[in-house]
N, C-alpha and C positions, 0 to 999 in steps of 0.2 A: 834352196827351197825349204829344206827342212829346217835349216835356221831360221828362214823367214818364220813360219807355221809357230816356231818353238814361242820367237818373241812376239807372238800377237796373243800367243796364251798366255805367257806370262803376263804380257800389258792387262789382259780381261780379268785376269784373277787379279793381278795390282789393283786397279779399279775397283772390283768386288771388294775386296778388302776395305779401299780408302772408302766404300760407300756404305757398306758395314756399320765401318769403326763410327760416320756421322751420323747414322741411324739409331744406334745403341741410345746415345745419350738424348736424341730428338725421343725417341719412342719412349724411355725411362722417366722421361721430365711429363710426357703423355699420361705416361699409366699413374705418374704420380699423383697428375693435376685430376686425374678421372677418381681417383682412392680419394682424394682430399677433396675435390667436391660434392663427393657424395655421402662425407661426415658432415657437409653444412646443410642443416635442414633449410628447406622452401620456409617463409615463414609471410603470415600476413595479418598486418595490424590494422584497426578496425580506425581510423584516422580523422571521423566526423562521421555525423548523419545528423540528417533535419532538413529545413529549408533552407532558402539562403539567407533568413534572418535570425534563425535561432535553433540550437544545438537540442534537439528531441528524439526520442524515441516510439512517439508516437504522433497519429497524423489524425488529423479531422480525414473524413471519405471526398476525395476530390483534390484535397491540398499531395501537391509534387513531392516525393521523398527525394533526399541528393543521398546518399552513400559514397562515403571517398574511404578507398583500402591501399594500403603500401604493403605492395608486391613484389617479393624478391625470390626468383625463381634463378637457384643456384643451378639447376639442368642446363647444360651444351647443345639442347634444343627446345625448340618452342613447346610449351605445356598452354592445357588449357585450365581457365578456370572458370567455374561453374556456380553458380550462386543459386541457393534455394531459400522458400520458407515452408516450416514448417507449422501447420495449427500445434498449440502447447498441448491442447486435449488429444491429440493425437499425431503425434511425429510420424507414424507412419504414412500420413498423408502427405508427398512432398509436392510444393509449386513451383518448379523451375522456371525462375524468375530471369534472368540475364546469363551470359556466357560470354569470355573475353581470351583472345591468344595472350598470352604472356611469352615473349621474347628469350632467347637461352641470356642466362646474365643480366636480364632485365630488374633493376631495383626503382622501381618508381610507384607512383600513386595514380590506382583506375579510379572513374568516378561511373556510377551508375546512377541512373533517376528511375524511378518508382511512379507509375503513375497510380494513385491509391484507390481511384473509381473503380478500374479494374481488378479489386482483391475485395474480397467479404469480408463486411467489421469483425475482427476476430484478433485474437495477442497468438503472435508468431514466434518461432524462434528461427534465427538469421543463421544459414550456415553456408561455408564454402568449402567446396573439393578439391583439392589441385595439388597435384602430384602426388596423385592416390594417397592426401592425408585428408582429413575434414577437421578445417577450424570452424568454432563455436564463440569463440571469446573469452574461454575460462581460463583464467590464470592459473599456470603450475606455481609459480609464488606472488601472492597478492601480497600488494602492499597496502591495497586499500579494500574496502569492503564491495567497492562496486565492482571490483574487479574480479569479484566471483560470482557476480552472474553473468550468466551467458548473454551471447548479444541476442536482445529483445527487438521485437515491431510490434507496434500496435495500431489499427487501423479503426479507428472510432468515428461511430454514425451521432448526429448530435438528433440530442430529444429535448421535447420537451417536458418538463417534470413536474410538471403546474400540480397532476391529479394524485400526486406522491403524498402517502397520507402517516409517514413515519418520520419521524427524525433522525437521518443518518450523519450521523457528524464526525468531523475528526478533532482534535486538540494542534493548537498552532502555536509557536513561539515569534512572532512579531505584529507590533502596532502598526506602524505605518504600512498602511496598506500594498501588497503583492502585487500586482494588475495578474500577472502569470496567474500565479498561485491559487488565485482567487478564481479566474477562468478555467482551471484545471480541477478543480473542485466542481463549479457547475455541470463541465462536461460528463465527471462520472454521477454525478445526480447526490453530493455531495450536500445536504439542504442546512448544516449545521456547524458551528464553530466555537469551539471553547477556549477562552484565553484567559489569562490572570489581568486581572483591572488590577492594579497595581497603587496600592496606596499611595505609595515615595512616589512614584511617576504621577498622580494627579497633586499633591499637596507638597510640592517641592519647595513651598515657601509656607509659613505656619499662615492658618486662615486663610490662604489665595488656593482656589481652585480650577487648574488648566486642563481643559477636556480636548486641545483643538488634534492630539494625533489618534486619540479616540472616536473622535468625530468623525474623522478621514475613514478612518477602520468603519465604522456603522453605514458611513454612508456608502461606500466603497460594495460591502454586504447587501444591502439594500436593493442596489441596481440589479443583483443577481437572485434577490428571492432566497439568500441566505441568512439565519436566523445567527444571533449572537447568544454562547452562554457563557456570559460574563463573572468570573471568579472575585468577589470582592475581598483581598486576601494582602496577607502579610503585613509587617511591621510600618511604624514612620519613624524617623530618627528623631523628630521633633517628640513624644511621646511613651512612654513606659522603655527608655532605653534603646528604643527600636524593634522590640522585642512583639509577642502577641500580646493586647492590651490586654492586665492583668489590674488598672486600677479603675476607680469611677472616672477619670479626668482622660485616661487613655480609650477608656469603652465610649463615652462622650464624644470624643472625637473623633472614632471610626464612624460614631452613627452617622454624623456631622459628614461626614466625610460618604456613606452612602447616601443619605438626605440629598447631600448637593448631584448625583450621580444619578439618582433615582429622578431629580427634576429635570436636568438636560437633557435626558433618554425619555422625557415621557412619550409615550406613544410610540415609541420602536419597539421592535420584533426582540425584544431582549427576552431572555429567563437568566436572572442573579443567581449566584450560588454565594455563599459565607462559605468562604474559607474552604483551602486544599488539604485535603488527608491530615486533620487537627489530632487524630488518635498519632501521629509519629510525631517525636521530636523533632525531626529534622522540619517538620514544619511550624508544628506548636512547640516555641521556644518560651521557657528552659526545657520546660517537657509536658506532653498533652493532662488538660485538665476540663472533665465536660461540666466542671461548674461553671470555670470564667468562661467555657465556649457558649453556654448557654445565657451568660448573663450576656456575653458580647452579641448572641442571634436577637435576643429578645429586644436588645437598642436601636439594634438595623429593624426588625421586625414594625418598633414605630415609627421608625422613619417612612418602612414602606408605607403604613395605613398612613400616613399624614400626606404623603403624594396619592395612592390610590394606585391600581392597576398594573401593580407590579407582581411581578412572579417570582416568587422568593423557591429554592430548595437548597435544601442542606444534609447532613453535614458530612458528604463527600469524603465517608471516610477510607483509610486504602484496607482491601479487603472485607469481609463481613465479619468486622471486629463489635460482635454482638455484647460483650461487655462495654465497651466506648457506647455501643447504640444505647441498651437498658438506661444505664446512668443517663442519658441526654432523654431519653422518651421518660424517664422519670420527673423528669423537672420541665416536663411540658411544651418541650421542644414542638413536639407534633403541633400543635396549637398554633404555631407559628411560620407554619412552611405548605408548602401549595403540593410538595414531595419531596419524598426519603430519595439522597441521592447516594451511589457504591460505586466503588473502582472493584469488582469484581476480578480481579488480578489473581491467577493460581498459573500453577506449572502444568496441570492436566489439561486436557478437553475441555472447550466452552460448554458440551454438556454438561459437564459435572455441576455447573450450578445451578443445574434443577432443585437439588435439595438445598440449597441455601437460600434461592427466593419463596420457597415453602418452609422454611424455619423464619426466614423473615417476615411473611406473611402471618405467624403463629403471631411474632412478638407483637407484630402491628395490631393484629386482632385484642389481643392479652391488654394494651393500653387502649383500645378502644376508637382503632384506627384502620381497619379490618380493608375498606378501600382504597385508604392514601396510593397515587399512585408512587413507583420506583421509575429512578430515573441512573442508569449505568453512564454515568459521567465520565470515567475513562476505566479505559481494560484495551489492553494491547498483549502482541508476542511480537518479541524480537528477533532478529536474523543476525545475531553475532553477539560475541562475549560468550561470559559465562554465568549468565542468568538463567533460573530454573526454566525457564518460559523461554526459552532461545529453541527455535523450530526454525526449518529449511525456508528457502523463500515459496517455494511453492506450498509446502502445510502453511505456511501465514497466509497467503491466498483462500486456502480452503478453512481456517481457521475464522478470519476476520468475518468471511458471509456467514458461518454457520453462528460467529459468537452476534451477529444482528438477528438472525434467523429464532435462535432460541432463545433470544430477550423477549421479541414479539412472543412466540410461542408463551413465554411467563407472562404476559399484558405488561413488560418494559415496551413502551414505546417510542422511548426518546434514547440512544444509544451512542456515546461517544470513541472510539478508535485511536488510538495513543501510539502512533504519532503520524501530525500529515509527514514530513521529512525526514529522514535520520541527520538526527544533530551535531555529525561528522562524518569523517570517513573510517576511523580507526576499528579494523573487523573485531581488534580483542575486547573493545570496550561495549559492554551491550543497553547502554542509555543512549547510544550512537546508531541504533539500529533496528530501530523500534518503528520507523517512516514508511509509508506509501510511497515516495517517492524517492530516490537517490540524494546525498548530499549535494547540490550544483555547484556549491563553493567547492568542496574537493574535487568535482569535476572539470576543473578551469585548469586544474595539472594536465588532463588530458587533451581536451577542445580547444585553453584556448578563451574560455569564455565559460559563464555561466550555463548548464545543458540540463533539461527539466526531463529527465529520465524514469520511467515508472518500473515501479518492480511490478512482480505479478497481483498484489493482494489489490493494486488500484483497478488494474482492468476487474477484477472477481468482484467489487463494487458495482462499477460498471455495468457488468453483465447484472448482477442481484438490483439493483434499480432499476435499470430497463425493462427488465423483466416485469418487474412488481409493479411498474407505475400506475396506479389508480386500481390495485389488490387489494383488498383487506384481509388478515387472518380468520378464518374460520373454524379449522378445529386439525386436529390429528387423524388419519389412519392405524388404524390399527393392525400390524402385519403378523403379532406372537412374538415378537421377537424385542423389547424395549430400547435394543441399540441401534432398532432401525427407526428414521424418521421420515417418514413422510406430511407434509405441512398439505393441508387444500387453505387456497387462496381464492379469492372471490369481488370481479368486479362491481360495478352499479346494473350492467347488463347482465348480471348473471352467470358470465362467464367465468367456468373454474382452471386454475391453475395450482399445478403439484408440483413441491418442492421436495426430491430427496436425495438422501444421506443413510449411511449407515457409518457408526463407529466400530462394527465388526470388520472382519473382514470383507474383502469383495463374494459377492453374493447375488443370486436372480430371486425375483420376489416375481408376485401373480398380481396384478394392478386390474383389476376391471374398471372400467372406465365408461362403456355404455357410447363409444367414439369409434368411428372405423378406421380413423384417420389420428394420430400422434404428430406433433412435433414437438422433438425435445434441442433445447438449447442446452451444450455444456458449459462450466464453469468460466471457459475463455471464449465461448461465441461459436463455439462451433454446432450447427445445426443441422438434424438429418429427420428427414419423414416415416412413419412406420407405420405400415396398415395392419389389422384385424377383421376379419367379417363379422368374429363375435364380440370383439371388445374387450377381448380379454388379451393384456398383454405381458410380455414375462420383460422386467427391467432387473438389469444388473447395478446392485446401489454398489458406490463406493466410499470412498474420504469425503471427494469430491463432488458436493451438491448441484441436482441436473433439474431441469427446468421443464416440466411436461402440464403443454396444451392440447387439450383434443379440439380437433378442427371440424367443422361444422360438416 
């Protein structure tokens, strides 16, 4: 018996052992697999968004959003994942838009739909939680410039801009007309276009003049109530070596060459400009001269009076290079042009050109010209490189309204923006990154297709026209303080609207207003009510220009 007893222990403990020894290595391969999958981060790639026709980041109100994410949830249980938007004017407001289980091991692609009736016109930012991390979309190494911004939404109310009593425009780089591009301008109240008319692309054969992808471009404009500021510019290889005409035979033949341009266009929505930044060599070849510029204005000048009805301005120089001006208002340029046009280009604040439209106002005065209007043909900040004027994408947002905001404020009413698009993808190049909207060709790397993606300065358009539509400038507020601005605006009915800003820091000001009732729009749409009994109300100005209607 006690033998028996001895070997049935022994047999248990055999067992224990043999079931030990196959536990060790099951449990060790366990702990290993748990240590090693929890160096693999959760990771989630933003895979498409738009409709099912075309790769966008923003929505007319009512058009379906699709969003498809690749989801790889390295957890040995089901995680959840959460999707939110945030207003850009304030993230701390969040809309918990969808919610999806993600599967332990699961690496595949969720797709969510948006219905966009249900969210307030407003620019979002797109984030998701899961596995207590939050992705946003910013690249720890971009290889491309879009790839540092966050992922955006924008949910856009369409207007109408009929009562828009300003010229807001951007500068484009193609003739044949966009249909997109074109539409997407409209939608932010975009009423203006600047392009180079292109000598060599009309006169491609000596004396034959072909207008027909110009044509397309005007008419294309047209159907949408967008005006043309056509740059009549640069060399012909048939003439003074290709070079800027510098003889009578080469000057003859640009006139020749605006003449025929001036007659095909008669009766469109055009304003001409002679020639791009003529004070730089890189435009005025071998190197800038405002004699020949002026003998060259003065050829095109008779061409216009021999058509009639043309809107001539010049000479577009880069900067307010007040010696290039002096010399051309000497030799009686002004005589010749309908307005003085500036690429107002600096590294500081678009207010800082207060004092240079008031020294240019001296000069204009001084030749006897005290009225002529200015016209800001291009001025832009970029968001990459290493250009003095390279600012974050959100300061180019708040940068781009305030540098319209204080041209009006100067009686610039005709304002151009440089650039609709950045002209690649490359973040170190900053002529690449100068655009309202994202490069679509480098975004075909990601989508797949062409994707018409807006940074923030285009919705800060948006909202700054919508706003304004059928406003006129009126005058300034006066707060003691000259870095702060406040703008009153004023409709046909009377109704006033305040635009402010401070370039100080953030700060509350005392706004009496004589309204018991406020509504302020921010920079991206976001809107909130605010009562007073007395009308007096205390606002905090920032960078970021806010929109205040007192309500009836």
């Amino acid at each position: 018996m006690n033998s028996h007893l001895a070997q049935n222990s022994l047999g248990k403990h055999y067992f224990k052992g043999r079931v030990f020894k196959l536990l060790v290595p099951v449990v060790s391969t366990l702990i290993i697999a748990v240590i090693f999958l929890s160096t693999i981060r959760p990771s989630i790639k933003l895979v498409y968004m738009g409709t099912d026709k075309i790769a966008k980041n923003w929505f007319l109100r009512g058009e379906e959003a699709r969003i498809y994410f690749k989801v790889f949830n390295p957890a040995i249980v089901e995680s959840d994942l959460e999707i939110y938007l945030k207003p850009m004017d304030d993230p701390s407001k969040v809309i918990k838009v969808s919610a999806l289980k993600v599967k332990a091991m699961e690496n595949r692609i969720n797709v969510i739909t948006l219905n966009t009736n249900s969210l307030e016109p407003m620019f979002y930012l797109l984030e998701c939680n899961f596995n207590c991390r939050v992705f946003n979309g910013v690249s720890e190494n971009p290889r491309y410039n879009f790839e540092c911004y966050p992922w955006l939404f924008a949910v856009i109310e369409e207007y109408n801009f009929s009562k828009t009593t300003y010229k807001l425009g951007v500068n484009i780089h193609f003739i044949a007309p966009r249909e997109m591009d074109l539409d997407m301008m409209k939608y932010a109240g975009i009423n203006l276009i600047r392009m180079d008319f292109l000598w060599s692309e009309v006169e491609k054969e000596k004396g034959v003049y072909i207008f027909r992808e110009y044509r397309r471009l005007v008419d294309a404009l047209r159907k949408r109530g967008i005006t043309a500021l056509f740059i009549l510019d640069y060399g012909n290889q048939y003439y003074d070596d290709g070079v800027a005409p510098y003889s009578d035979v080469g000057r003859e033949a640009f006139a020749k060459f605006a003449l025929e341009s001036f007659k095909e266009f008669k009766g469109e929505d055009i304003i001409w400009e002679v020639w791009n930044e003529p004070n730089l060599s890189q435009f005025w070849k071998p190197k800038p001269n405002p004699e020949d510029y002026v003998r060259l204005l003065k050829a095109v000048y008779s061409a216009a009076r021999e058509v009639g009805g043309v809107r001539l301005i010049a000479p577009g120089v880069s900067g307010f290079d007040f010696n290039f001006l002096e010399e051309t208002f000497k030799l009686d340029m002004l005589n010749c042009i309908d307005a003085v046009s500036i690429h107002p280009y600096r590294s500081t604040n678009p207010e800082t050109v207060n004092l240079d439209y008031a020294k240019l106002r001296e000069l204009l005065a001084l030749y006897g010209a005290p009225l002529k209007p200015i016209v800001s043909s291009e001025w832009g900040y970029c968001t990459g490189g290493s250009y003095g004027n390279r600012v974050s994408i959100a300061t180019q947002a708040e940068y781009v309204v305030r540098m319209f905001l204080i041209n009006i404020m100067n009686g610039v009413n005709v304002s151009v923006f440089y650039d609709w698009k950045d002209d690649g993808s490359n973040i170190h190049d900053s002529e690449q990154n100068f655009g309202l909207i994202a490069d679509y060709e480098g975004l075909k790397s990601i989508y797949g297709r062409p994707a018409y993606f807006i940074k923030p300065a285009y919705y800060a358009i948006y909202t700054l026209t919508s706003q304004l539509n059928g406003f006129q400038f009126r005058g300034r507020v006066e707060t003691g303080s000259r870095e702060d601005y406040i703008l009153v605006f004023e409709n046909g009915d009377g109704v006033k609207k305040y635009v402010c800003w401070t370039t100080e820091r953030a700060h509350k000001v005392r706004l009496s207003i004589h309204a018991k009732t406020l509504e302020m729009v921010k920079l991206f749409g976001l809107k909130s009510i605010h009562k007073s009994e007395s009308g007096e109300y205390e606002l905090t100005l920032t960078s970021a220009p806010i929109f205040v209607l007192p309500m009836p």
